[in-house]
SERO-4910 file (N, C-alpha, C, O; in steps of 0.05 Angstrom, whole numbers):
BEGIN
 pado doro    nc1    nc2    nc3   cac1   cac2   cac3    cc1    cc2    cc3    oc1    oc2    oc3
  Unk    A   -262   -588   -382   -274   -603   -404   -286   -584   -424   -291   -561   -418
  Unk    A   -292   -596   -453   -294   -576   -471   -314   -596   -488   -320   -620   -484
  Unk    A   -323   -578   -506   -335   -586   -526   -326   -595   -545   -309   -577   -549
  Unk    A   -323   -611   -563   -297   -620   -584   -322   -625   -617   -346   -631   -615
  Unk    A   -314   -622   -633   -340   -625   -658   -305   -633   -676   -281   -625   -677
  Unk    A   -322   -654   -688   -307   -674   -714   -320   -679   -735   -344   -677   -731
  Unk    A   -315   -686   -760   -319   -699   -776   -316   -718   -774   -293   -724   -768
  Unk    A   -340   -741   -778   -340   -776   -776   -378   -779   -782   -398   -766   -782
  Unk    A   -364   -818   -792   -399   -829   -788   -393   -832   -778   -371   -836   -770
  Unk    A   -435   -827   -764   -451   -826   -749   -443   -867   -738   -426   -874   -723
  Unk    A   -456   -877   -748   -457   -901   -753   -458   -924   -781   -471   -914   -799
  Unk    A   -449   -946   -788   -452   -954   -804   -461   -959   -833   -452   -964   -856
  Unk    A   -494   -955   -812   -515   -964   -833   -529   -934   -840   -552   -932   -848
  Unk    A   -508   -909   -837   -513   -880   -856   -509   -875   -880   -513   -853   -888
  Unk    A   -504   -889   -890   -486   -907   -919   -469   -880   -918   -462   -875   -895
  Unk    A   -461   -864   -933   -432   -848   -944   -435   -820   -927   -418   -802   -927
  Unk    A   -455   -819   -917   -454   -791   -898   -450   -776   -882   -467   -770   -866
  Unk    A   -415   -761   -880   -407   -749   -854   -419   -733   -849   -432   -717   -864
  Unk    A   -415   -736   -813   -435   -722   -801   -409   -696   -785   -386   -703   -790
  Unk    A   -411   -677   -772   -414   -660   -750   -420   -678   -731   -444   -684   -728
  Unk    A   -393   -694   -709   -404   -711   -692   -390   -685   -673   -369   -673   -679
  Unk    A   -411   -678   -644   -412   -668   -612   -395   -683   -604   -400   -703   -619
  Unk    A   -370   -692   -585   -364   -691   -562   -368   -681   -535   -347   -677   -523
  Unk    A   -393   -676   -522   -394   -659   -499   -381   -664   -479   -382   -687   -468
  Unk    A   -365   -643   -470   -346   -642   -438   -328   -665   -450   -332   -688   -441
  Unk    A   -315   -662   -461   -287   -681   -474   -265   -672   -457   -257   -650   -450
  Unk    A   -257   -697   -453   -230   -700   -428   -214   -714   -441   -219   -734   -454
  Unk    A   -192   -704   -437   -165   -730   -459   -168   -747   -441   -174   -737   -419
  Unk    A   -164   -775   -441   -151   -796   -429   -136   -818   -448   -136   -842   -445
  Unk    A   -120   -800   -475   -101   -811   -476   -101   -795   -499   -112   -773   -502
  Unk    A    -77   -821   -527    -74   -803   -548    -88   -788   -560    -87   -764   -565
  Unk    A   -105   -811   -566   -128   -816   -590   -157   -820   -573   -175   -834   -584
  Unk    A   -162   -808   -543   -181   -827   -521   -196   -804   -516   -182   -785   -511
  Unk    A   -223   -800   -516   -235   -778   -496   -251   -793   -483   -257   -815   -493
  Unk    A   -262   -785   -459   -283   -785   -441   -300   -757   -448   -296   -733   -444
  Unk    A   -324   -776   -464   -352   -748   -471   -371   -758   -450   -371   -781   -440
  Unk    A   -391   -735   -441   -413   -742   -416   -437   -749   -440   -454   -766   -434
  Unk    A   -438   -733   -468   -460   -746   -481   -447   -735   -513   -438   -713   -517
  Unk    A   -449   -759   -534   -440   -756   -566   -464   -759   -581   -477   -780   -580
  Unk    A   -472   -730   -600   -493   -734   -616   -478   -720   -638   -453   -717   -638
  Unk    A   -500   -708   -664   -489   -701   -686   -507   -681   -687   -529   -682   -677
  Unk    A   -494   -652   -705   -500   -624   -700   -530   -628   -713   -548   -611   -709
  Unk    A   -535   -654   -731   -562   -659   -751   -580   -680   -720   -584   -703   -727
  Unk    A   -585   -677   -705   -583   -680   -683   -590   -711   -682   -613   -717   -675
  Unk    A   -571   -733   -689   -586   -759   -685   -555   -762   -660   -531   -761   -663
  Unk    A   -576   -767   -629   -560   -780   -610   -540   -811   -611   -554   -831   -614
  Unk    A   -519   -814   -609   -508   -825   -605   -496   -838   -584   -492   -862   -588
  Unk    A   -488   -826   -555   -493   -840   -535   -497   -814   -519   -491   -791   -524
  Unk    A   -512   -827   -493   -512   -796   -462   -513   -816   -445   -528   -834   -440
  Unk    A   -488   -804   -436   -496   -814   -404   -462   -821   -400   -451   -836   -383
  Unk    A   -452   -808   -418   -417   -819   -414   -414   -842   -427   -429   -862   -429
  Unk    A   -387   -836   -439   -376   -857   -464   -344   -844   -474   -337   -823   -485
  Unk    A   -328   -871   -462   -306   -869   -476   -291   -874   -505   -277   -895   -504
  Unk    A   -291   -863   -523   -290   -848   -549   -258   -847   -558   -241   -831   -551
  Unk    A   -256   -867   -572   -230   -872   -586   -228   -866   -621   -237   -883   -636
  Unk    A   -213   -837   -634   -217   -828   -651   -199   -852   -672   -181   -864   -661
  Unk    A   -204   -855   -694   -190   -877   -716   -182   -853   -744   -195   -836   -756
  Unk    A   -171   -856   -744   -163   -839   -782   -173   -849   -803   -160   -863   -819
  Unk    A   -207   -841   -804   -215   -851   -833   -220   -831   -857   -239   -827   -872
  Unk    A   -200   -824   -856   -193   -811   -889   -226   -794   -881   -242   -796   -899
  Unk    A   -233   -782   -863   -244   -758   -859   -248   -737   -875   -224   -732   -881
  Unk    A   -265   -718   -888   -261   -686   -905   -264   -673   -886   -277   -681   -867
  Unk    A   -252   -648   -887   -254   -627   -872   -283   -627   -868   -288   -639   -847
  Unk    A   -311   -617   -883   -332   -610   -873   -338   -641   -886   -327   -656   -901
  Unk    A   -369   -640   -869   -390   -664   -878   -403   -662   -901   -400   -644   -917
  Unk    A   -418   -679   -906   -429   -671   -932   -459   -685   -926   -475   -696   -941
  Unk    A   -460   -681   -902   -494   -691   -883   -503   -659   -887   -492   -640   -877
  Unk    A   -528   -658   -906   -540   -634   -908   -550   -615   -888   -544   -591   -888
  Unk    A   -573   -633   -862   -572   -624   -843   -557   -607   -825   -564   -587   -813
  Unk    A   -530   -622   -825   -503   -616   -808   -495   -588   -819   -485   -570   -805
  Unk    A   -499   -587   -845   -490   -564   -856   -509   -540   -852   -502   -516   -854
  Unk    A   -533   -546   -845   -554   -531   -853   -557   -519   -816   -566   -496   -813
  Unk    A   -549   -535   -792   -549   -528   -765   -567   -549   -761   -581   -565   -773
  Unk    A   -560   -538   -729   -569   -562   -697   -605   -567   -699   -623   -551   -705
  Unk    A   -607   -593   -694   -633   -595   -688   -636   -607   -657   -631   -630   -660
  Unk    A   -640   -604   -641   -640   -611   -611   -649   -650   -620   -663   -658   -638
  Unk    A   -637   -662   -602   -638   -689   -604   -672   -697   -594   -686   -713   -607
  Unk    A   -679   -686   -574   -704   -697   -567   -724   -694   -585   -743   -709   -586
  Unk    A   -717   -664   -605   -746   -657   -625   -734   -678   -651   -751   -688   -667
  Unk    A   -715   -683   -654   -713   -714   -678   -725   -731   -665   -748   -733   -674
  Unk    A   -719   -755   -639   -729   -773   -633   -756   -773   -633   -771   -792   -640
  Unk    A   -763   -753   -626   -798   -757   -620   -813   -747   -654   -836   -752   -662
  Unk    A   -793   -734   -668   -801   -735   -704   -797   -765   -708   -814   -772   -724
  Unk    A   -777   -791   -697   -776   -811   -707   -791   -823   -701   -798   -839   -718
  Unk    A   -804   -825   -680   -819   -836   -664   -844   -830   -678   -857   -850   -684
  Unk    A   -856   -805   -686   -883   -804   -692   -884   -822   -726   -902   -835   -735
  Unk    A   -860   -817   -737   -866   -825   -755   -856   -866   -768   -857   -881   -787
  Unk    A   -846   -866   -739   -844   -906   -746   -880   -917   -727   -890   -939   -728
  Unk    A   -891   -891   -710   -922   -897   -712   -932   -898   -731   -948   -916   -737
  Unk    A   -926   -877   -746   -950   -860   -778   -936   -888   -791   -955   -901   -802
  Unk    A   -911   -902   -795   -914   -928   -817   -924   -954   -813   -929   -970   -831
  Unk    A   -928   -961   -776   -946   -982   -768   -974   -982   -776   -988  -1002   -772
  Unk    A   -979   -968   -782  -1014   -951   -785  -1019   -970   -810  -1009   -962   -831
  Unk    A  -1032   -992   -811  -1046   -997   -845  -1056   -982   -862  -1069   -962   -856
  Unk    A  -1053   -986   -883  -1065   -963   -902  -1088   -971   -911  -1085   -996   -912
  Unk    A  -1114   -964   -920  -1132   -974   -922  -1137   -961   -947  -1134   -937   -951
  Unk    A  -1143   -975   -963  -1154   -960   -993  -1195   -963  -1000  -1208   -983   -994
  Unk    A  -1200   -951  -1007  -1235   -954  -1013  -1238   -949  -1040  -1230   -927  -1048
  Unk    A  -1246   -963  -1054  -1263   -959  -1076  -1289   -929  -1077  -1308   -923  -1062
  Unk    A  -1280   -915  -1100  -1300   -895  -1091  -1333   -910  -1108  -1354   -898  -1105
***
């Protein structure tokens, strides 16, 4: 099994931004079929772990991404989530304004 790196969205709602998507430990099981043990993106937003079978589509793809991050290198997936995490806390937080 191998490592496999593509050009594709991430998901959907990224609006126009290819990413550097991971395949880790990619196994053919068929034409167009891999078996990955975990799929994230080199800008490190996880996509699935824990195994996921992964069927590639031809969407008029560019050679490189044009996700800045991706271009710029890896951010480990756990130090984003816990950056997303602190900061959908920091926007629950009311803002309080005072009159000086």
């Amino acid at each position: 099994m191998a490592e496999m790196q593509i050009v594709a969205k991430a998901l959907d709602d990224f609006g126009d931004d290819w990413h550097w998507v991971v395949l880790h430990n990619a196994d053919p099981r068929g034409e167009r079929q891999f078996y990955a043990t975990k799929v994230d993106t080199v800008c490190g937003i996880m996509l699935d772990e824990g195994g996921v079978l992964v069927t590639l589509h031809d969407t008029g793809a560019p050679d490189q991404p044009n996700c800045p991050r991706c271009l710029s290198g890896r951010m480990d997936p756990a130090l984003r989530m816990a950056l997303e995490e602190v900061l959908e806390r920091a926007d629950a937080i009311p803002a309080t304004v005072r009159p000086r």
